[in-house]
C-alpha positions as CSV (number, residue, x, y, z in Angstrom):
1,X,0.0,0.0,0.0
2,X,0.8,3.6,0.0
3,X,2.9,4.8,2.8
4,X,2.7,8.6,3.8
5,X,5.1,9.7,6.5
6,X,4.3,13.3,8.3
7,X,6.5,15.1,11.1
8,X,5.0,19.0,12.5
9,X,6.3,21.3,15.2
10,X,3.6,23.6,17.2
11,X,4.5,25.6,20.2
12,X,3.4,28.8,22.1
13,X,5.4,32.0,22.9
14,X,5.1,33.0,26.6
15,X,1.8,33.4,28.2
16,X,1.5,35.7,31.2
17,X,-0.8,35.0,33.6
18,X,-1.4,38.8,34.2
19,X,-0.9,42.1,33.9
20,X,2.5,42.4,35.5
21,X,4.1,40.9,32.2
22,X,6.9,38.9,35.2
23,X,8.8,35.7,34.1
24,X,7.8,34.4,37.0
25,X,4.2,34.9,36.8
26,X,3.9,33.9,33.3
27,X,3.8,30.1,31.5
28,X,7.4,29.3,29.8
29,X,7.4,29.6,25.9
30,X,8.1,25.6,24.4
31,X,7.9,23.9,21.0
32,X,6.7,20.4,20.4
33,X,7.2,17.5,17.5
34,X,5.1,15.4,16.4
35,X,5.3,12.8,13.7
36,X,2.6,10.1,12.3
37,X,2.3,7.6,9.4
38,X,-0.8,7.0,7.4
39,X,-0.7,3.8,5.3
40,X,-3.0,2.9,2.5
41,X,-4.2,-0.8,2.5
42,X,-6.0,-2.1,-0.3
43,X,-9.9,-3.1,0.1
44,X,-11.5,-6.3,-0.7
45,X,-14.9,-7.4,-1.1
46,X,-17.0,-5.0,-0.3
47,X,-14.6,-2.6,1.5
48,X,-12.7,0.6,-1.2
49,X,-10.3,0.4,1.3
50,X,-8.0,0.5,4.6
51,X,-6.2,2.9,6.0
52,X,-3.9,2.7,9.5
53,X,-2.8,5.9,11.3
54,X,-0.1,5.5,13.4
55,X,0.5,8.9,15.6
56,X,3.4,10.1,18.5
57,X,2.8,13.0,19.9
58,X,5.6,15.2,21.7
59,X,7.7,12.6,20.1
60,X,10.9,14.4,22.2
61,X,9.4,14.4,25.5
62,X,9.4,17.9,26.3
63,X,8.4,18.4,29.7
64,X,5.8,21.8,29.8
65,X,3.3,23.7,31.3
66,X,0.2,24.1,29.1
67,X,-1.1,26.7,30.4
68,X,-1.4,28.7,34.2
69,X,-3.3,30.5,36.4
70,X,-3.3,33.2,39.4
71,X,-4.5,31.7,42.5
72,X,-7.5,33.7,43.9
73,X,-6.6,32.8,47.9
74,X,-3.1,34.0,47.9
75,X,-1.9,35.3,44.6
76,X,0.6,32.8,43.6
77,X,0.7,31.4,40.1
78,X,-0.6,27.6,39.3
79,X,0.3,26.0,35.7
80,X,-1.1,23.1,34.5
81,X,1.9,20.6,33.4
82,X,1.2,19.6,29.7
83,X,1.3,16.0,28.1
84,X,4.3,13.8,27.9
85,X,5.4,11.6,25.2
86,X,1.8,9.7,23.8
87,X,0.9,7.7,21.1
88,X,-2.6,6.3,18.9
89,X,-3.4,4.2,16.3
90,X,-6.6,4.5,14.1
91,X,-8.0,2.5,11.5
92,X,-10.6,4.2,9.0
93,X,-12.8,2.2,6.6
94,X,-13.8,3.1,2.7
95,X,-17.3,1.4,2.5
């Protein structure tokens, strides 16, 4: 079958979490890589057709912060960590 190979970066620049525009108070800038694989498989019968997705997200394992917030009890900033290294695999079906 047809194979079709893929690789994409995405990232943010910083984020701050308020008006202060502080390092400290604000949500690192990063850059993640991902990288997939589509193959084409040929039908039979009464499928067209097969096609497997194979997908790695953050394929380097960058460890990051998604996002953050300012705590509303005592002012402090709060990030939320973002996902490590993942994977999925699909399967999609021509009728």
């Amino acid at each position: 079958g047809m194979l079709s190979p893929w690789i994409a970066a995405s990232g943010n620049g910083r984020q701050w979490l308020d008006g202060r525009n502080e390092d400290a108070r604000s949500v690192e800038p990063f850059t993640l890589l991902d990288a997939g694989l589509s193959i084409q498989l040929p039908g039979f019968e009464y499928l067209k057709g097969l096609n497997l997705n194979l997908r790695v997200n953050n394929v380097l394992d960058i460890e990051y912060e998604s996002s953050g917030y300012i705590e509303f009890d005592d002012g402090d900033p709060r990030w939320f960590v973002g996902a490590p290294r993942n994977w999925y695999a699909g399967l999609s079906v021509d009728l």
